[in-house]
C-alpha positions in Angstrom: 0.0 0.0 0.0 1.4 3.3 -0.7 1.7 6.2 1.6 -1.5 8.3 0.1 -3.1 4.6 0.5 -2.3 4.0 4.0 -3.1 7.7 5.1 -6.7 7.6 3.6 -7.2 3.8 5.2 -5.9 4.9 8.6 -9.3 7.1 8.7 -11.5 4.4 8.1 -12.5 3.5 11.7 -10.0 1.4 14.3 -10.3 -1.5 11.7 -8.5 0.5 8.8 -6.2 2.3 11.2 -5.0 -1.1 12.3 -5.0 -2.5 8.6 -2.6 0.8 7.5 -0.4 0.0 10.2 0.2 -3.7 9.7 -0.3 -3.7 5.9 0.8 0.2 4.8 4.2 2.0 4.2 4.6 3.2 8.0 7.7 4.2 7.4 6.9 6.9 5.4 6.9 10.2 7.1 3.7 11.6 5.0 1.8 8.0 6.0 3.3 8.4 9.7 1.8 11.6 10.1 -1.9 10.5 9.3 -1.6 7.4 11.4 -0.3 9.5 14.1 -2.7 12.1 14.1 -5.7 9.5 13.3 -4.8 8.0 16.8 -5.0 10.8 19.0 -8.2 11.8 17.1 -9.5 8.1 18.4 -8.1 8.6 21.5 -9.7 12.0 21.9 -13.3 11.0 20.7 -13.1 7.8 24.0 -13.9 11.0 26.1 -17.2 11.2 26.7 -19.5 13.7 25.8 -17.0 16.7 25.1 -14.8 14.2 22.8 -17.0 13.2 20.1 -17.5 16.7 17.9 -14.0 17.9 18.6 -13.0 14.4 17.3 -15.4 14.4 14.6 -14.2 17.9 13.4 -10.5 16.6 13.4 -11.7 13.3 11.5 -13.1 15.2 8.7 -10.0 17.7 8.5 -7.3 14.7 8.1 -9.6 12.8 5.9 -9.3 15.7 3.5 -5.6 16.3 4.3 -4.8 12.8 3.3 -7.2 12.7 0.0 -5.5 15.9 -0.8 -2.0 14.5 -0.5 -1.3 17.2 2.4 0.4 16.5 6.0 -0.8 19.8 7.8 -0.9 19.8 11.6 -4.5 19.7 12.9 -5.6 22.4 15.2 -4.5 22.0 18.8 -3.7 18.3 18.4 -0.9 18.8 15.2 2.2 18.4 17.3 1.0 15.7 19.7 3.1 12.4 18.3 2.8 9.4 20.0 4.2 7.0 17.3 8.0 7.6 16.5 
């Protein structure tokens, strides 16, 4: 899977997060910033209540980052990492 590939697939739920990270080219520093950021978006939307719109918002934003072949920090969670 190519980088673009694995970026967009990362977005598609905790199933193609895992999927881009077993199967996609993680070592990629474009693919490793989606799958990076798509985890702390999952992380964040756990949170009840005050999680889910932020996380939503943040979902839609990388999803168009990675379709547009773009590896922009997110708003407030953009220099979180917590894969290396």
């Amino acid at each position: 899977m190519n980088a673009k590939t694995t970026a967009i697939v990362s977005y598609i739920g905790w199933i193609g997060w895992l999927i881009a990270l077993l199967a996609g080219d993680k070592d990629d520093p474009f693919a490793k910033h989606h799958l990076n950021q798509n985890l702390i978006i999952y992380l964040i939307a756990l949170i009840p209540i005050i999680g889910t719109i932020p996380a939503f918002v943040f979902w839609i934003m990388g999803l168009i980052n990675a379709a547009n072949n773009e590896a922009k920090p997110l708003p407030l969670i953009g220099n979180w990492h917590l894969l290396k």
